[in-house]
N, C-alpha and C positions, 0 to 999 in steps of 0.2 A: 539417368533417370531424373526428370524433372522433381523439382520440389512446389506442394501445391499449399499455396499460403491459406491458413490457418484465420479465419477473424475474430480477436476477440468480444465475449460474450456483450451483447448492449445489457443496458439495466433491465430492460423487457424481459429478454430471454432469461436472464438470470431470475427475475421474479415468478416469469412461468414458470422455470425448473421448479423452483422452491416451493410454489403452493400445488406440483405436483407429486413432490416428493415427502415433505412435508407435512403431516395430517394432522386435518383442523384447520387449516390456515390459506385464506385464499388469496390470488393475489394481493389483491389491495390490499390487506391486511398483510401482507408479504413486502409489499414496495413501502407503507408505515412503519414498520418494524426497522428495516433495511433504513431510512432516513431517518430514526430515534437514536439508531445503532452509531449512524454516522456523525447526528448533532453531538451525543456523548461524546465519541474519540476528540471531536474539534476542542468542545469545552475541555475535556480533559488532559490534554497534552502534553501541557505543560509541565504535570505531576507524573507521565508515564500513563499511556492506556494500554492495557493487556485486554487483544483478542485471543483465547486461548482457543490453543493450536494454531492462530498463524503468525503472531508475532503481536512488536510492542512498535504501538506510536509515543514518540517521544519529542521533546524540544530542545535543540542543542544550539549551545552559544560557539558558534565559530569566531577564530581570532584574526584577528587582520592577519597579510601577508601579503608577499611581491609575489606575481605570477606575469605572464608575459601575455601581450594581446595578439592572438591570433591571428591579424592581421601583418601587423608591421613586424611581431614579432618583439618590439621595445620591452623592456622591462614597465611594467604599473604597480601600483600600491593597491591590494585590494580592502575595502575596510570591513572591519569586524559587524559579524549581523549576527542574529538570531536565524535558525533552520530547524527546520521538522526533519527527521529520519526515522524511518521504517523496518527494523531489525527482524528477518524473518526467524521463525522458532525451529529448533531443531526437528522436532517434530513434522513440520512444514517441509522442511529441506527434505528429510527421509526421505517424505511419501512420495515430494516431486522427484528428486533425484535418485530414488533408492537406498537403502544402505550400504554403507562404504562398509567391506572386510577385512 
């Protein structure tokens, strides 16, 4: 049995969904919301943003380290940055994955 690929939702669809499911709120006012939603998490980050129910944007100081290049394979020195990570909530996980018994 073939497997039949799946595409993820564009920002469109996702904005119809929402000023269809949603009452009171029409698109545009869906796709505004949705880009306020998102300026916050950016400005926020730093300090931890909780979307509740789906998780936490955060800022993490990663430490330098030697990893190897995938190419040649040689050992390299990686250096120390700053990264954003995206912790999904428990919550989150249930719904997608079910409960574990």
């Amino acid at each position: 049995m073939a497997k039949v690929a799946v595409k993820p939702m564009t920002k469109s669809e996702v904005a119809t969904y929402l000023s269809e499911n949603v009452e009171g709120m029409n698109k545009k006012q869906v796709v505004t919301f949705l880009q306020a939603l998102a300026d916050l998490a950016y400005k926020q980050a730093k300090n931890t943003f909780t979307i509740p129910g789906l998780g936490k944007l955060k800022m993490v100081d990663r430490k330098a380290r030697m990893g190897r290049n995938p190419a040649t394979g040689e050992p390299m020195q990686i250096k120390a940055k700053k990264s954003v990570k995206f912790s999904v909530s428990k919550i989150a996980k249930d719904a997608i994955l079910g409960v574990k018994k």
